[in-house]
mmCIF file of the N, C-alpha and C atoms, coordinates in Angstrom:
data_MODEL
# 
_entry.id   MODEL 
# 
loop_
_atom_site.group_PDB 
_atom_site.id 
_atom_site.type_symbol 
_atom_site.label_atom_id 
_atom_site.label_alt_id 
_atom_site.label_comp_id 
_atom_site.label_asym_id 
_atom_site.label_entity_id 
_atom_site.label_seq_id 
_atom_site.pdbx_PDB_ins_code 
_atom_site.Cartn_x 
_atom_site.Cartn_y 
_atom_site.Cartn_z 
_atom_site.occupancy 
_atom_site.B_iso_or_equiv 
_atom_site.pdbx_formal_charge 
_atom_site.auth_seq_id 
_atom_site.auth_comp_id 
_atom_site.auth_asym_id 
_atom_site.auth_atom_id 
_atom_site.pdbx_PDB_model_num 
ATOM 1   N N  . UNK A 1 1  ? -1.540  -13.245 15.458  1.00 0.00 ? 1  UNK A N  1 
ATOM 2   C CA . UNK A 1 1  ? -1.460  -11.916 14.899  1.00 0.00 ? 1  UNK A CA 1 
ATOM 3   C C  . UNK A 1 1  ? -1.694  -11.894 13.396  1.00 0.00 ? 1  UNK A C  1 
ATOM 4   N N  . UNK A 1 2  ? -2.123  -12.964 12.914  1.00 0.00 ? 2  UNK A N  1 
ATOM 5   C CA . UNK A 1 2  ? -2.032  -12.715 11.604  1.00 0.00 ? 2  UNK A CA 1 
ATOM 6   C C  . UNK A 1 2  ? -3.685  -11.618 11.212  1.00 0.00 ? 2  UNK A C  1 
ATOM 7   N N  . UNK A 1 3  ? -3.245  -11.355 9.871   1.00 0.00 ? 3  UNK A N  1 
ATOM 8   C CA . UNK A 1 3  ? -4.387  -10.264 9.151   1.00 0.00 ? 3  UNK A CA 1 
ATOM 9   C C  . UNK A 1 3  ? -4.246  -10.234 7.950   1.00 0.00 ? 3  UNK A C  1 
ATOM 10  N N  . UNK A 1 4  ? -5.038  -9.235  7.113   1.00 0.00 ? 4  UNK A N  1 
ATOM 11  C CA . UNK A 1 4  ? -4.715  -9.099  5.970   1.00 0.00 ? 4  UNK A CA 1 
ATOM 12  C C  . UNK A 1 4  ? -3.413  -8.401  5.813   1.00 0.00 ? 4  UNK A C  1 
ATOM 13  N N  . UNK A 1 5  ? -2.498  -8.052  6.267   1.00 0.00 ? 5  UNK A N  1 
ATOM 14  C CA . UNK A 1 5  ? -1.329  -7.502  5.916   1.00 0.00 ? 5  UNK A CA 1 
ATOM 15  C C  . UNK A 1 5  ? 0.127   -8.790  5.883   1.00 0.00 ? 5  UNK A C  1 
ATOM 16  N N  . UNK A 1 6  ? -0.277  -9.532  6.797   1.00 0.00 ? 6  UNK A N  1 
ATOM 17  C CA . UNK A 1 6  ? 0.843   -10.662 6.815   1.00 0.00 ? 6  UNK A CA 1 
ATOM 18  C C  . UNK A 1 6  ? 0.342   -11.974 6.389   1.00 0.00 ? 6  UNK A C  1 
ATOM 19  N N  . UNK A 1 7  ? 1.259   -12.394 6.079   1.00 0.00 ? 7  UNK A N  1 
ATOM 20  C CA . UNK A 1 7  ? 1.213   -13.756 5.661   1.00 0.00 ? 7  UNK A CA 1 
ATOM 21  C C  . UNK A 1 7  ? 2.100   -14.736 6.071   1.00 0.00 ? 7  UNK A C  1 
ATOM 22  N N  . UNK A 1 8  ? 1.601   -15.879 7.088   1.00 0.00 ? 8  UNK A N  1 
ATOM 23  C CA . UNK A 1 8  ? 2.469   -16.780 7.690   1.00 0.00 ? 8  UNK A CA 1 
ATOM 24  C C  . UNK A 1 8  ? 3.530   -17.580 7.297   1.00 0.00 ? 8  UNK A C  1 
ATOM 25  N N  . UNK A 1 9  ? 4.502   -17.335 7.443   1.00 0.00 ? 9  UNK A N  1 
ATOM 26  C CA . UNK A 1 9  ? 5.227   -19.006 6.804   1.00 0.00 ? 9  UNK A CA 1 
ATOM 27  C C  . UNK A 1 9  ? 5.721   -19.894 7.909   1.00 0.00 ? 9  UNK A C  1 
ATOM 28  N N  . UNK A 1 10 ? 5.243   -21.038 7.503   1.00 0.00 ? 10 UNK A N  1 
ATOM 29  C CA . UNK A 1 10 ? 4.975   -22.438 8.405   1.00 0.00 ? 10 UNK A CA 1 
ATOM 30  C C  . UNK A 1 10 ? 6.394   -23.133 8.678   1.00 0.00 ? 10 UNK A C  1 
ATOM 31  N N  . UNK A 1 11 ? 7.328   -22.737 7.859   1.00 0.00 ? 11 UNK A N  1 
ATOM 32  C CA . UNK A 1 11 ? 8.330   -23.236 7.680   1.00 0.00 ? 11 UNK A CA 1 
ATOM 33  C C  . UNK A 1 11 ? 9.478   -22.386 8.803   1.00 0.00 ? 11 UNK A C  1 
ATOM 34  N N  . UNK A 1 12 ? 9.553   -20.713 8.953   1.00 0.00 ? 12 UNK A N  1 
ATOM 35  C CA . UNK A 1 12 ? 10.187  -20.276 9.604   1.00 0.00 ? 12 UNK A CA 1 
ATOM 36  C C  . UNK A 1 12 ? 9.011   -19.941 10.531  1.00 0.00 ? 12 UNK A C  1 
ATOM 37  N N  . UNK A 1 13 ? 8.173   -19.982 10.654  1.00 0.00 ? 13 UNK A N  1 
ATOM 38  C CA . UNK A 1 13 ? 7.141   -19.236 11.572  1.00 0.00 ? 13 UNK A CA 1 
ATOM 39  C C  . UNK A 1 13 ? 7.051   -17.403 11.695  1.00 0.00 ? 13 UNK A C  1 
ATOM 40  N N  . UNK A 1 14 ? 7.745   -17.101 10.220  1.00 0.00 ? 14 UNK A N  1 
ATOM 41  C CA . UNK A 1 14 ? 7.735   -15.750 10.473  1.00 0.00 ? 14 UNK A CA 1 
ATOM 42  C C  . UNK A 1 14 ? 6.531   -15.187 9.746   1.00 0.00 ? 14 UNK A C  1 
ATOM 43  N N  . UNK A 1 15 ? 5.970   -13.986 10.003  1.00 0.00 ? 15 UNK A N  1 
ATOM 44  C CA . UNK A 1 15 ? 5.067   -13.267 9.534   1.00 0.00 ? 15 UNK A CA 1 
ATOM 45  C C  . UNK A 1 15 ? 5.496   -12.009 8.423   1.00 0.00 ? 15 UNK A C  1 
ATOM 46  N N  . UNK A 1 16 ? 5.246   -11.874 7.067   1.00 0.00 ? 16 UNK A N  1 
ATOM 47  C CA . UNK A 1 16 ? 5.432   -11.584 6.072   1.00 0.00 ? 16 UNK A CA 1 
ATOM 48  C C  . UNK A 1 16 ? 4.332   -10.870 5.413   1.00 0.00 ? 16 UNK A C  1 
ATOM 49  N N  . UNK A 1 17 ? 4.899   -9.298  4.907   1.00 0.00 ? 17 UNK A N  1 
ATOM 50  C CA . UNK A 1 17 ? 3.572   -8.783  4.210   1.00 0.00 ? 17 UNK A CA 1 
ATOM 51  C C  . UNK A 1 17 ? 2.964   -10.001 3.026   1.00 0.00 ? 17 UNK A C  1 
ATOM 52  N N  . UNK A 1 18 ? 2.169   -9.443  2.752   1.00 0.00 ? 18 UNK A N  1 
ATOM 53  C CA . UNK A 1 18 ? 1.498   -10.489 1.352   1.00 0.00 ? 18 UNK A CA 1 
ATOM 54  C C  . UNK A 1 18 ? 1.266   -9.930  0.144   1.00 0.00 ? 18 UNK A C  1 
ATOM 55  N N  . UNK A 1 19 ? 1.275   -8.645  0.385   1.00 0.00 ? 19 UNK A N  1 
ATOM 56  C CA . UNK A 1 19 ? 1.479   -7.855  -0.560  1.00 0.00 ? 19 UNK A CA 1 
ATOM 57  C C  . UNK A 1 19 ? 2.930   -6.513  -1.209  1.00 0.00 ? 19 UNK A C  1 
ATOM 58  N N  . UNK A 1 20 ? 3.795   -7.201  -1.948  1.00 0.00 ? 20 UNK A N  1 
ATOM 59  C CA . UNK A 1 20 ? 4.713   -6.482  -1.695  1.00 0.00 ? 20 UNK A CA 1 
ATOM 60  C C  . UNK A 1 20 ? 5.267   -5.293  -2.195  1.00 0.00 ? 20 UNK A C  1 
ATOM 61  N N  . UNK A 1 21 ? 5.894   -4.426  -1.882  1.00 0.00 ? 21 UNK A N  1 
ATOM 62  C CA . UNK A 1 21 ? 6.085   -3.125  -2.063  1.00 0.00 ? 21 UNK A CA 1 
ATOM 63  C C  . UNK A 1 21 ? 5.683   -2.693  -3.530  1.00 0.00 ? 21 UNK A C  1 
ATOM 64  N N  . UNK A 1 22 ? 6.473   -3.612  -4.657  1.00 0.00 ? 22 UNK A N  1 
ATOM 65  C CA . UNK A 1 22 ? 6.783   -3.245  -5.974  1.00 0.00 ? 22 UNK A CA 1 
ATOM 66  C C  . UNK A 1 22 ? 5.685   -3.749  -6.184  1.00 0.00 ? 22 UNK A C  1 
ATOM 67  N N  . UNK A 1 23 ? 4.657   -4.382  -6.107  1.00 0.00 ? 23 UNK A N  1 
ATOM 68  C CA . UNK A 1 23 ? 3.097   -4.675  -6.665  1.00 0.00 ? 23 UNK A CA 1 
ATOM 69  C C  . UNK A 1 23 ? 2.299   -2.904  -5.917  1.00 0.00 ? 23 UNK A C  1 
ATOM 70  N N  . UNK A 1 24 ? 2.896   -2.744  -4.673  1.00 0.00 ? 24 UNK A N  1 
ATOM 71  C CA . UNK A 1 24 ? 1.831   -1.311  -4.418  1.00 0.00 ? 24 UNK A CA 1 
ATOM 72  C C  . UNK A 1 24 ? 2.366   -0.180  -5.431  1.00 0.00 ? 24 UNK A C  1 
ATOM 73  N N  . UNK A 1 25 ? 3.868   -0.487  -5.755  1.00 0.00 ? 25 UNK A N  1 
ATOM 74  C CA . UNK A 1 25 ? 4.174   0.720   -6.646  1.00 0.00 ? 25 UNK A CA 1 
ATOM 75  C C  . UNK A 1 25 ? 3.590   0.685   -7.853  1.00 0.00 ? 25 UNK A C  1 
ATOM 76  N N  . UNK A 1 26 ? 3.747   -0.669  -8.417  1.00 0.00 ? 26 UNK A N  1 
ATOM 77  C CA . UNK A 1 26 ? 3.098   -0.807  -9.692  1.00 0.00 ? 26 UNK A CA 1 
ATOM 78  C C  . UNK A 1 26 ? 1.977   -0.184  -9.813  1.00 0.00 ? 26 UNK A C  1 
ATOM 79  N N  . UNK A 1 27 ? 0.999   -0.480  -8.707  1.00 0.00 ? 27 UNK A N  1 
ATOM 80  C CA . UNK A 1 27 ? -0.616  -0.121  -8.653  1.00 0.00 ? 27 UNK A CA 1 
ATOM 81  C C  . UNK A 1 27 ? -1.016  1.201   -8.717  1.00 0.00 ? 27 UNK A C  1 
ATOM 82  N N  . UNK A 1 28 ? 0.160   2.008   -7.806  1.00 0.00 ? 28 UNK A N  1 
ATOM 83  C CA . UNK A 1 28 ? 0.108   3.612   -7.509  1.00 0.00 ? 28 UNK A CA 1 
ATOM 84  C C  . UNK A 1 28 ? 0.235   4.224   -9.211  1.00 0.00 ? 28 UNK A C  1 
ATOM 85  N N  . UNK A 1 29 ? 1.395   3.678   -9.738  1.00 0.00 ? 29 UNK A N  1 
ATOM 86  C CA . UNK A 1 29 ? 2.023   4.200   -10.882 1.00 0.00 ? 29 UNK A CA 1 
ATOM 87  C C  . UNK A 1 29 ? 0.706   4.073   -12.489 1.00 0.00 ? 29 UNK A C  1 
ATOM 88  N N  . UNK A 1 30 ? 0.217   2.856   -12.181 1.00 0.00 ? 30 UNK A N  1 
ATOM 89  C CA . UNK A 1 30 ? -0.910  2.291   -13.331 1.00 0.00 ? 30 UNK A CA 1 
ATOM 90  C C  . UNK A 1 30 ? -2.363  3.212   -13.313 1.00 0.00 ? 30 UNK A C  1 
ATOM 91  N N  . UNK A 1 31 ? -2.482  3.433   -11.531 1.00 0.00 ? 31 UNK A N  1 
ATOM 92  C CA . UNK A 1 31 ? -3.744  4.654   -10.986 1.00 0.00 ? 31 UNK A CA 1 
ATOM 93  C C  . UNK A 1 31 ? -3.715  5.760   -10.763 1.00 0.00 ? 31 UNK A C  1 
ATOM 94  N N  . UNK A 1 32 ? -2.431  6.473   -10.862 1.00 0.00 ? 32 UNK A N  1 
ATOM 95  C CA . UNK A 1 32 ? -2.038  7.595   -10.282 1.00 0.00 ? 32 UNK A CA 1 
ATOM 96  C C  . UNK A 1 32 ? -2.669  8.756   -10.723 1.00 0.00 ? 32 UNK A C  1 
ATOM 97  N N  . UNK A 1 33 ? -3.702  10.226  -10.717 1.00 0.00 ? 33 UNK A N  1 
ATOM 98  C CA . UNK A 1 33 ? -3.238  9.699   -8.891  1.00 0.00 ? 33 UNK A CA 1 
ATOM 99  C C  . UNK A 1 33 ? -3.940  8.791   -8.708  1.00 0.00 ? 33 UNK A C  1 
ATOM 100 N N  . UNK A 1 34 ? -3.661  8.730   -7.400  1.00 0.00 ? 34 UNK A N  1 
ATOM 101 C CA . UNK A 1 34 ? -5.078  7.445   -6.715  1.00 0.00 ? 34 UNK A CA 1 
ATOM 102 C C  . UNK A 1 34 ? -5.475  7.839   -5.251  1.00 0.00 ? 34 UNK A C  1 
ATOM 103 N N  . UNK A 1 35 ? -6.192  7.378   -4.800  1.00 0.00 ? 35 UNK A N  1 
ATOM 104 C CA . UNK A 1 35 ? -6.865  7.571   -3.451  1.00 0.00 ? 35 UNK A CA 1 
ATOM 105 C C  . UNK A 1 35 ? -6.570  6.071   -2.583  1.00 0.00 ? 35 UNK A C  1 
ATOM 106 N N  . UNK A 1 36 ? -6.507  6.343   -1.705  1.00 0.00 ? 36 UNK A N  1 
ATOM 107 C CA . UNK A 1 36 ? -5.615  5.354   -0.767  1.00 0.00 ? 36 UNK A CA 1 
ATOM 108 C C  . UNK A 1 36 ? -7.109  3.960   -0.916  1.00 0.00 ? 36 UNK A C  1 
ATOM 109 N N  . UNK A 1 37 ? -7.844  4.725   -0.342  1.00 0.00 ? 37 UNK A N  1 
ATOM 110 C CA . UNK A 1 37 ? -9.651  3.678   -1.188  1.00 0.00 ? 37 UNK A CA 1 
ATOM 111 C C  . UNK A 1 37 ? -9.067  2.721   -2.308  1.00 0.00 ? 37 UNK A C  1 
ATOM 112 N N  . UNK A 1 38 ? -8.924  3.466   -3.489  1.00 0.00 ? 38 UNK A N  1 
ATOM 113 C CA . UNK A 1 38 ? -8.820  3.248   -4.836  1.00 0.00 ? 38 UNK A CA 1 
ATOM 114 C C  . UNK A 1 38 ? -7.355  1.795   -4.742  1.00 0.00 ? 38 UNK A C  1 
ATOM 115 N N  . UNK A 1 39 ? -6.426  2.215   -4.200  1.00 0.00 ? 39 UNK A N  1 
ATOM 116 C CA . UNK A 1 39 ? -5.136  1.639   -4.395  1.00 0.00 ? 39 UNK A CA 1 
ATOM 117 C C  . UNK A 1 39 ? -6.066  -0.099  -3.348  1.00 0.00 ? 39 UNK A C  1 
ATOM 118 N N  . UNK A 1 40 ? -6.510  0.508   -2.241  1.00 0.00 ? 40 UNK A N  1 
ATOM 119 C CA . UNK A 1 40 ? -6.568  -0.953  -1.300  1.00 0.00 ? 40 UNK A CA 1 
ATOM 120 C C  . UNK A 1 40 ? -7.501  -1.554  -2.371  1.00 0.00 ? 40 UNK A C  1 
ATOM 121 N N  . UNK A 1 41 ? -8.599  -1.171  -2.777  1.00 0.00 ? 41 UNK A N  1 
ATOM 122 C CA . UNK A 1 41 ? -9.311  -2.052  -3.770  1.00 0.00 ? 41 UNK A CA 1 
ATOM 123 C C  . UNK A 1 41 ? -8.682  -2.645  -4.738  1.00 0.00 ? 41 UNK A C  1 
ATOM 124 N N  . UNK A 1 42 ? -8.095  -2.245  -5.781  1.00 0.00 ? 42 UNK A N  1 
ATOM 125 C CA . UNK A 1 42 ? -7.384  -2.821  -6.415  1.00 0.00 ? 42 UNK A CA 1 
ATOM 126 C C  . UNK A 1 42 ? -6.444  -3.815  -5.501  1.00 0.00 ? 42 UNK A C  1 
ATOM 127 N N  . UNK A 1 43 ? -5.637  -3.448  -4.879  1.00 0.00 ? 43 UNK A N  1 
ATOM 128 C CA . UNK A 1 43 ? -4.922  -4.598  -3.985  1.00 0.00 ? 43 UNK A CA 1 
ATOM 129 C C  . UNK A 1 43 ? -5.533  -5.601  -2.717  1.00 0.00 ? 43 UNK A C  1 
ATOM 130 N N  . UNK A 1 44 ? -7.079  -5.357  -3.295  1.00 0.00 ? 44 UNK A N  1 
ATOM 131 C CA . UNK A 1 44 ? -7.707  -6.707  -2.246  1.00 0.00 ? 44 UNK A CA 1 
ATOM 132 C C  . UNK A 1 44 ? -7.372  -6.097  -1.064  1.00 0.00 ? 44 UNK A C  1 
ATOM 133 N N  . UNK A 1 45 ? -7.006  -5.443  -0.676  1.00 0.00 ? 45 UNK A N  1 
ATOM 134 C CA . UNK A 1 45 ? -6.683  -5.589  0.678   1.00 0.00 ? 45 UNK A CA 1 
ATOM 135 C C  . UNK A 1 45 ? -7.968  -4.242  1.824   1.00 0.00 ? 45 UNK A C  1 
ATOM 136 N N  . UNK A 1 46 ? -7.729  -3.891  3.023   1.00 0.00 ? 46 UNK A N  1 
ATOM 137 C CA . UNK A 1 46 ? -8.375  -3.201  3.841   1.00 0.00 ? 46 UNK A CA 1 
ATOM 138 C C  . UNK A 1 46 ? -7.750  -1.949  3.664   1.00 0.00 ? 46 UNK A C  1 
ATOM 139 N N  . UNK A 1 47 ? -8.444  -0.735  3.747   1.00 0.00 ? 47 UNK A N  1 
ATOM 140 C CA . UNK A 1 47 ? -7.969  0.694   3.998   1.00 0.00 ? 47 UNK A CA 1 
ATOM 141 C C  . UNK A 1 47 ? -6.677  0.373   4.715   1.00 0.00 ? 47 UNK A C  1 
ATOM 142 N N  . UNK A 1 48 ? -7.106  0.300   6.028   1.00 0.00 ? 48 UNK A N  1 
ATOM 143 C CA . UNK A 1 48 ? -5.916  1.240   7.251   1.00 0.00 ? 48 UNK A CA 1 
ATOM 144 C C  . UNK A 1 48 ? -4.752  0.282   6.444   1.00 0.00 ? 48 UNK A C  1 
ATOM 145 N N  . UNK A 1 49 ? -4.369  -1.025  5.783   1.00 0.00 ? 49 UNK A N  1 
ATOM 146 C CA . UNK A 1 49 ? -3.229  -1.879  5.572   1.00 0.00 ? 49 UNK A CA 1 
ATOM 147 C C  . UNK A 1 49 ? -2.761  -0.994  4.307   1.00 0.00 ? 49 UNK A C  1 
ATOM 148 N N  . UNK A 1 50 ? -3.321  -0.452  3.594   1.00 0.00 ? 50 UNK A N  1 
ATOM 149 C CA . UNK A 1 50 ? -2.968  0.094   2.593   1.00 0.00 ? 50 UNK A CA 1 
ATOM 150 C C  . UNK A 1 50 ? -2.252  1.813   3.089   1.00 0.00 ? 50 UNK A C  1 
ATOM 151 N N  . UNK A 1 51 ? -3.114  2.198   3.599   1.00 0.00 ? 51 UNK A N  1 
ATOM 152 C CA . UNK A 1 51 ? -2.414  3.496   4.039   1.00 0.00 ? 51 UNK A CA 1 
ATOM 153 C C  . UNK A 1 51 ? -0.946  3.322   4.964   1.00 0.00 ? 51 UNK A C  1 
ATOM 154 N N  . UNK A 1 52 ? -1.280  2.225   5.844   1.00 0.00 ? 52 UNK A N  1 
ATOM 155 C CA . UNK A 1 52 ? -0.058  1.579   6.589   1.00 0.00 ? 52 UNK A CA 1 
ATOM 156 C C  . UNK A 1 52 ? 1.294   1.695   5.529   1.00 0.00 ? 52 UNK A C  1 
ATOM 157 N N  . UNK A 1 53 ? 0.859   0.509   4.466   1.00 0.00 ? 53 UNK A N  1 
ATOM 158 C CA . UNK A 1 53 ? 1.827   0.530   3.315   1.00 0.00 ? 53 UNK A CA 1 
ATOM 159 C C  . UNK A 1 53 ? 2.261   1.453   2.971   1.00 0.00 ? 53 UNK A C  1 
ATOM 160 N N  . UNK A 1 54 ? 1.454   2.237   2.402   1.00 0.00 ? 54 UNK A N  1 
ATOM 161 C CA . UNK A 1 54 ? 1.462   3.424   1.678   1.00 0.00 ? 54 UNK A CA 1 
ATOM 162 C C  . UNK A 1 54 ? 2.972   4.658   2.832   1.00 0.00 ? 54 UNK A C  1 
ATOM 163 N N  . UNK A 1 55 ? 2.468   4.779   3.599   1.00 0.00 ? 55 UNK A N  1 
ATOM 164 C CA . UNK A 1 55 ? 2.960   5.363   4.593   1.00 0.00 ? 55 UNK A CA 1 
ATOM 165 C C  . UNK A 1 55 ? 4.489   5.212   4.787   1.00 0.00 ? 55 UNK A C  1 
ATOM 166 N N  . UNK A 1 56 ? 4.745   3.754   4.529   1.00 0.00 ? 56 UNK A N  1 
ATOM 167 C CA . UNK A 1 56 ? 6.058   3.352   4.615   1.00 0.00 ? 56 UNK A CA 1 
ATOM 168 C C  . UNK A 1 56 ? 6.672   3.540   3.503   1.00 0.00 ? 56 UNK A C  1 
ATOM 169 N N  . UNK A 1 57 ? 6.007   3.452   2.295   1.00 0.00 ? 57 UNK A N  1 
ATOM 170 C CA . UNK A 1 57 ? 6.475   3.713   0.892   1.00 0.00 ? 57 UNK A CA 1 
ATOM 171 C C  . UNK A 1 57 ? 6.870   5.375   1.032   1.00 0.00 ? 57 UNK A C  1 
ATOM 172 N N  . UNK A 1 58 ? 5.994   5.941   1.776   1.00 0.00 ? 58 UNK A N  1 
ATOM 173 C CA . UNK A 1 58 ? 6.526   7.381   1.479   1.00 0.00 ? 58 UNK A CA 1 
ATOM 174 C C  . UNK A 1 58 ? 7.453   7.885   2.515   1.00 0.00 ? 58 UNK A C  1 
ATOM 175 N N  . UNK A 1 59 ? 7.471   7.412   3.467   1.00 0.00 ? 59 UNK A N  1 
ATOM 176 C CA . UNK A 1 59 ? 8.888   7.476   4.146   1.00 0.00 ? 59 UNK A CA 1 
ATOM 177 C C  . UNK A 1 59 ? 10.325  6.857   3.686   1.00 0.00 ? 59 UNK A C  1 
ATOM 178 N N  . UNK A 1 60 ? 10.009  5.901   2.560   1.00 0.00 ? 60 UNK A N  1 
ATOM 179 C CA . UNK A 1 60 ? 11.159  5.292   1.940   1.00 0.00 ? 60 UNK A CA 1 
ATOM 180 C C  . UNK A 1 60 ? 11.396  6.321   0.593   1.00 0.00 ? 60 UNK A C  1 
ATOM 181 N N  . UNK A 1 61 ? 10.382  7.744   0.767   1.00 0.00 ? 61 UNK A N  1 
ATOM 182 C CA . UNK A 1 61 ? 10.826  8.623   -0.816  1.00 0.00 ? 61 UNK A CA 1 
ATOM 183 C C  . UNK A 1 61 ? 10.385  7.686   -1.950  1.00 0.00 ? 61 UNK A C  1 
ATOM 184 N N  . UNK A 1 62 ? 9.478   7.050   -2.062  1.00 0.00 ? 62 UNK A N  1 
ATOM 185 C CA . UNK A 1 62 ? 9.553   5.943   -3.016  1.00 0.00 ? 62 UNK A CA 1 
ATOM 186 C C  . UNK A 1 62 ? 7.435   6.624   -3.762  1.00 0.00 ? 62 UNK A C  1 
ATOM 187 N N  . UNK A 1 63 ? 6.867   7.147   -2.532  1.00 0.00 ? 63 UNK A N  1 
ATOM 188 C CA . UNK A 1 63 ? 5.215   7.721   -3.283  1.00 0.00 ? 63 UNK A CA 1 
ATOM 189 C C  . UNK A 1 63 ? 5.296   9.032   -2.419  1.00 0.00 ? 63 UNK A C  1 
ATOM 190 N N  . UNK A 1 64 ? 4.273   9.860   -2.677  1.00 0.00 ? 64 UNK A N  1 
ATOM 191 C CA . UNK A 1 64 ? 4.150   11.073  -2.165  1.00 0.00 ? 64 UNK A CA 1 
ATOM 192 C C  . UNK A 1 64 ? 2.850   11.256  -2.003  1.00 0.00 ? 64 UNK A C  1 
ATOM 193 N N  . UNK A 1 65 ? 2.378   11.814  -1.092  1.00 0.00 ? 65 UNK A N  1 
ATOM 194 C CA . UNK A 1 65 ? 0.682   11.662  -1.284  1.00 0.00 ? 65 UNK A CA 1 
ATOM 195 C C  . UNK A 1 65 ? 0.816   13.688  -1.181  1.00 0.00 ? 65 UNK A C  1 
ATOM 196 N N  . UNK A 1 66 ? -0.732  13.841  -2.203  1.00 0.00 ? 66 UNK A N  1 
ATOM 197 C CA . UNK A 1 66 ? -0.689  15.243  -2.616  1.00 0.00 ? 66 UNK A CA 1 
ATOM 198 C C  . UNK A 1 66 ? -2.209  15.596  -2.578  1.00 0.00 ? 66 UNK A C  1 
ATOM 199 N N  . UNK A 1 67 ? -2.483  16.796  -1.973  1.00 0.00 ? 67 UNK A N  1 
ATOM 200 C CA . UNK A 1 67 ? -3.841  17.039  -1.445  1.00 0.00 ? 67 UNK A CA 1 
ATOM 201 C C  . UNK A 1 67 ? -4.720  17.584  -2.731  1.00 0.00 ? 67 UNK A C  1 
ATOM 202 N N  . UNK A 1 68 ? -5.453  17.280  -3.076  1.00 0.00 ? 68 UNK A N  1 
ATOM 203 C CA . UNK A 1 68 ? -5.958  17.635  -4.828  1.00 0.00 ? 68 UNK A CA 1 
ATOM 204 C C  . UNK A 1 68 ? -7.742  17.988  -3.876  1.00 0.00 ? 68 UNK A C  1 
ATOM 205 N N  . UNK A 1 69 ? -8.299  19.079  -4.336  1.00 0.00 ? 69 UNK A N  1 
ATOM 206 C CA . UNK A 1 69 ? -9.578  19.281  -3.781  1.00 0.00 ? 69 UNK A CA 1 
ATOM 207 C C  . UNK A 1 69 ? -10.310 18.723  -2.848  1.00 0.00 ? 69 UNK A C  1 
ATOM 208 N N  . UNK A 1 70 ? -9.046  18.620  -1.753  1.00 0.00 ? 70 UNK A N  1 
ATOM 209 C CA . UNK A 1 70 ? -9.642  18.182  -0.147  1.00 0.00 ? 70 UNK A CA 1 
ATOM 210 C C  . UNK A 1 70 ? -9.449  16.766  -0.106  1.00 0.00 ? 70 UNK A C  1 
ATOM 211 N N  . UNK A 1 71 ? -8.770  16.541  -1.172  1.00 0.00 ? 71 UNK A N  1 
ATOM 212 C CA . UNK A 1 71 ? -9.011  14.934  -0.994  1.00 0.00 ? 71 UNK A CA 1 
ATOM 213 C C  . UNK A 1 71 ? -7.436  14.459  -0.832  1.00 0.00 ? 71 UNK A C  1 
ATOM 214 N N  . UNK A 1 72 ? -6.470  13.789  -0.059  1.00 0.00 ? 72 UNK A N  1 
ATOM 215 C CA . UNK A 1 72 ? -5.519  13.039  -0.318  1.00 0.00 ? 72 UNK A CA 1 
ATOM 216 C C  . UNK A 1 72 ? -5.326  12.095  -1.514  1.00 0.00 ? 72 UNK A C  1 
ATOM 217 N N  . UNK A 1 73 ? -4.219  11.972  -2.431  1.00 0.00 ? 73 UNK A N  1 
ATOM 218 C CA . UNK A 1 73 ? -3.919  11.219  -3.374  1.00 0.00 ? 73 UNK A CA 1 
ATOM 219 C C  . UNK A 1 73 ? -2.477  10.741  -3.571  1.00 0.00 ? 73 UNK A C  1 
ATOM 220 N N  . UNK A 1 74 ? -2.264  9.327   -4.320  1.00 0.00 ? 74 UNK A N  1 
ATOM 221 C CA . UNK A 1 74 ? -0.914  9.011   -4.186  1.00 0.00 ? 74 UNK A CA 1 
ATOM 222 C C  . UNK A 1 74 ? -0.528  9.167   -5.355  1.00 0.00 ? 74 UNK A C  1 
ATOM 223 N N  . UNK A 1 75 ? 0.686   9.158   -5.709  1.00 0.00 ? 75 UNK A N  1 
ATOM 224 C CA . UNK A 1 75 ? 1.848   9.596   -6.741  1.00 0.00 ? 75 UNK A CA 1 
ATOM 225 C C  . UNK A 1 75 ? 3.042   8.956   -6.607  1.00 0.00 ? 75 UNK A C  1 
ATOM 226 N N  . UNK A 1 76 ? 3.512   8.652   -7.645  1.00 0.00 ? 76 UNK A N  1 
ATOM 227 C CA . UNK A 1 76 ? 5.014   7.382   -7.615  1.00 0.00 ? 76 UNK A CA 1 
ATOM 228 C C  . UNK A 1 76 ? 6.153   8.686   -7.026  1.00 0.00 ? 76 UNK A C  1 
ATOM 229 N N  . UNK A 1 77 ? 6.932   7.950   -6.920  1.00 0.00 ? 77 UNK A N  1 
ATOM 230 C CA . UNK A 1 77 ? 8.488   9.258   -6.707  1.00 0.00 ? 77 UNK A CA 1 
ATOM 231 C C  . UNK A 1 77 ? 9.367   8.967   -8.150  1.00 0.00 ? 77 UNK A C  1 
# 
């Protein structure tokens, strides 16, 4: 199961984001707004893993995404 979103460790055999929360906040906060595009590029990573992220960040009240001329964008909390 691994992907770009996890990262293995050999030692417990557990699977681990690789990118972690307070690096996506940082990124949101440095680009803001930003476009979910914009944020995965900067974080190396694939769309859907970033919106994934993203998604969870804003269910934790932590980003807000805000519709700016048809377009979705993210914002720190």
């Amino acid at each position: 199961m691994p992907s770009d979103r996890f990262q293995h460790d050999s030692s417990s055999g557990d699977f681990s984001p690789q990118t972690s929360s307070g690096k996506i906040l940082r990124v949101v906060r440095r680009l803001e707004p930003a476009s979910t595009g914009e944020i995965a590029d900067e974080l190396e990573v694939h769309r859907n893993t970033a919106r994934y992220r993203l998604k969870k960040l804003e269910d934790q009240r932590k980003v807000e995404k805000e519709e700016i001329g048809g377009a979705f964008v993210w914002r720190s909390n």
